[in-house]
C-alpha positions in Angstrom: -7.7 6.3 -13.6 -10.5 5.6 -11.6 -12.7 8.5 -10.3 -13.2 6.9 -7.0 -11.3 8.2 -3.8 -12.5 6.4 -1.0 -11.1 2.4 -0.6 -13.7 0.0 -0.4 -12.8 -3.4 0.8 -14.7 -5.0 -2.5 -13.1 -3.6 -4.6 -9.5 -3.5 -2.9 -6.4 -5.7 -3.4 -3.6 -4.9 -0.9 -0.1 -5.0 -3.1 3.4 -5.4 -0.4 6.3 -4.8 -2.1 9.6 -6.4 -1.6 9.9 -6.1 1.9 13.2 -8.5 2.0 15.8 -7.9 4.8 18.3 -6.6 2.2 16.4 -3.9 1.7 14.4 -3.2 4.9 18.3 -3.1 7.0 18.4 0.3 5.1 15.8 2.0 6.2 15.8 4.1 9.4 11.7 3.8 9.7 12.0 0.0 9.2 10.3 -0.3 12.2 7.7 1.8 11.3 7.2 0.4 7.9 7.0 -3.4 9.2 4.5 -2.6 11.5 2.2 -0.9 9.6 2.8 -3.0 6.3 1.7 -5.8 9.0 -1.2 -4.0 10.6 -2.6 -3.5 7.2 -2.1 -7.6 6.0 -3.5 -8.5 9.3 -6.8 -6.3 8.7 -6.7 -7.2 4.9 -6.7 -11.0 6.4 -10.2 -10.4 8.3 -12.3 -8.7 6.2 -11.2 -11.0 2.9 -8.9 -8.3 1.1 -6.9 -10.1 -1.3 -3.4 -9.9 -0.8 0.0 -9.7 -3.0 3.7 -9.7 -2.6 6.8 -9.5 -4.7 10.4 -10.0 -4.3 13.3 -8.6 -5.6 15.5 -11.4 -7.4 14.5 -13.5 -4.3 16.8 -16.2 -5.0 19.9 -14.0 -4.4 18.7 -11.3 -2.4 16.2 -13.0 0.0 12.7 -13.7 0.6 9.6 -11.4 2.1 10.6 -11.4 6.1 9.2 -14.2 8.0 7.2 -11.4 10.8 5.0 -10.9 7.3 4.7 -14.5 6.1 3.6 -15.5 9.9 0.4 -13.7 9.4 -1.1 -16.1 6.9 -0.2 -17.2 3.0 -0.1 -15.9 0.5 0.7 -15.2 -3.3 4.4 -14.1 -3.9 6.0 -13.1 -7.1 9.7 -12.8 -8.2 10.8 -10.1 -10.5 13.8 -8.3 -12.0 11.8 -5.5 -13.1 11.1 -2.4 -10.6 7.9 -2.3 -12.1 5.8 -5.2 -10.5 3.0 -4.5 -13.1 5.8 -5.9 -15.6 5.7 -8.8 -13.9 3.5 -11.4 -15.9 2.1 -13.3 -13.0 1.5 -10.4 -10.7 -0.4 -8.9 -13.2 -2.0 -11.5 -14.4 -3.1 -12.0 -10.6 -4.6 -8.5 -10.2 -6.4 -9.0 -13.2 -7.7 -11.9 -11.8 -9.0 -10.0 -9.0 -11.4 -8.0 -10.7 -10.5 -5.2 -8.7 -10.1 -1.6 -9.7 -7.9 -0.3 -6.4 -4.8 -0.9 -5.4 -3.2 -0.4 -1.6 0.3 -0.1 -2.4 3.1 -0.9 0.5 6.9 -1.6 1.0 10.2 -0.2 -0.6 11.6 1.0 -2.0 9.1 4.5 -2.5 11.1 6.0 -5.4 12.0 3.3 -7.5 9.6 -0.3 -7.1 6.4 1.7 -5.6 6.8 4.5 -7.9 7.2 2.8 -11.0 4.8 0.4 -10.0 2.1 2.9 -9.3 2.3 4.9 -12.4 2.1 1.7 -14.6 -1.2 0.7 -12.3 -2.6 4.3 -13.2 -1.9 4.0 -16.8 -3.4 0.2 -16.8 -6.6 1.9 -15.1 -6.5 1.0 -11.4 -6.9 3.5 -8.6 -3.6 3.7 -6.5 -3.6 4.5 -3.2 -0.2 5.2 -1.7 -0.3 5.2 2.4 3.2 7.3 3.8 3.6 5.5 6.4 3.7 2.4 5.0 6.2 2.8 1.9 9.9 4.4 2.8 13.3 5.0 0.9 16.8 4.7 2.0 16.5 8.5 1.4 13.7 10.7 2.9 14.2 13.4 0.4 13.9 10.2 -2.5 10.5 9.4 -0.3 9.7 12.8 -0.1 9.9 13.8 -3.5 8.6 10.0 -4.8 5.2 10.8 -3.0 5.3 14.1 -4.5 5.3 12.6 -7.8 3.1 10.0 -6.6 0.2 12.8 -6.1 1.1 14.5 -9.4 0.9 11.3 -11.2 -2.5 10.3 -10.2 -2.0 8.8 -7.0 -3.8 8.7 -3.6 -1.4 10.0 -0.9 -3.3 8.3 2.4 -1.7 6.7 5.7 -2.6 3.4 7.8 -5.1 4.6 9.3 -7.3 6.2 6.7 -7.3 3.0 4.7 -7.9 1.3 7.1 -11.5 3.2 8.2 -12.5 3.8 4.5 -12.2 -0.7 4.4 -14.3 -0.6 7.6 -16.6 2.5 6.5 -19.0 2.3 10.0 -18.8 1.4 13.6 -20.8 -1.5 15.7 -20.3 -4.3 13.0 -18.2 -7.5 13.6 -15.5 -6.0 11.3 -15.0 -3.5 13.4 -14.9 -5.0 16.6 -11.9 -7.2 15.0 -10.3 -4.3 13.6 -10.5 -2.6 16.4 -8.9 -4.7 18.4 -5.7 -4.9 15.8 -5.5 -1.4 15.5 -5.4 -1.3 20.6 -2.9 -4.2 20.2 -0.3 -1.5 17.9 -1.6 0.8 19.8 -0.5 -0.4 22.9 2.8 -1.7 21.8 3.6 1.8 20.7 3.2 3.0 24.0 5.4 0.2 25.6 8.1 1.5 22.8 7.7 5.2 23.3 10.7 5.3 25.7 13.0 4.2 22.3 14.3 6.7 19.9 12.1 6.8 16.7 
């Protein structure tokens, strides 16, 4: 594992994992989890994070939803395997990368993001896990998958946090473009804060 705990946008690739309807009408934070699974594509978009996504035997259960794909293209990867690290191409695309961390996002947290993360650790990358942008059908499977997350090498972080360590500073471009991401969820959450969470 690497020794490194703060993200730097270098040396980052953002992994979203198979956020497909069929899964996502499960959740009860699927708002929540799109949104910020969005935000963080949208700011991995301008400052030149790559990005990854998987599916979950795509051609029967669905493709990545299209409020994701909208933002921009990019790389996505079928698999039967929870495990997107067993995946041949999506490995072989992070190792393309040249990039020692990992932001790891979607669903489910206790069975495709867990295993997925403790593969990454054992393969050498440094995974960073935001809450708020993984969920279960369960929030005791979440719970206890973060949990096991933290015990098995993993960075528990949220949305925000990662998405300051990628910026580092104030006053630069970069920010000024982030920033202006992070008023636009800002303000839609106050135009929703009349809904039931």
């Amino acid at each position: 594992m690497q020794s490194a705990q703060i993200l730097d946008r270098q040396r980052t690739t953002l992994v979203v994992v198979d956020m497909q309807d069929v899964f996502l009408s499960q959740i009860k934070v699927r708002r929540l989890i799109e949104d910020n699974v969005k935000l963080l594509m949208q700011v991995a978009f301008t400052l030149d994070i790559p990005i990854v996504a998987t599916t979950q035997n795509g051609s029967k259960l669905g493709g990545v939803i299209p409020a994701l794909l909208d933002i921009g293209s990019i790389p996505i990867y079928d698999k039967l395997c929870f495990s997107c690290w067993q995946e041949e191409n999506f490995a072989h695309f992070l190792q393309e990368t040249e990039r020692p961390q990992v932001l790891l996002t979607g669903i489910e947290g206790h069975i495709c993001i867990l295993q997925t993360a403790v593969d990454l650790i054992n393969a050498g990358y440094a995974v960073h896990v935001p809450c708020d942008a993984v969920a279960s059908r369960n929030k005791r499977d979440w719970k206890y998958a973060l949990y096991r997350l933290q015990r098995a090498g993993a960075i528990v972080t949220s949305t925000e946090s990662a998405i300051y360590e990628w910026l580092r500073e104030a006053g630069t471009d970069s920010f000024r473009q982030v920033l202006s991401l992070l008023k636009q969820k800002q303000e839609s959450k106050s135009s929703d804060s009349g809904e039931e969470d």
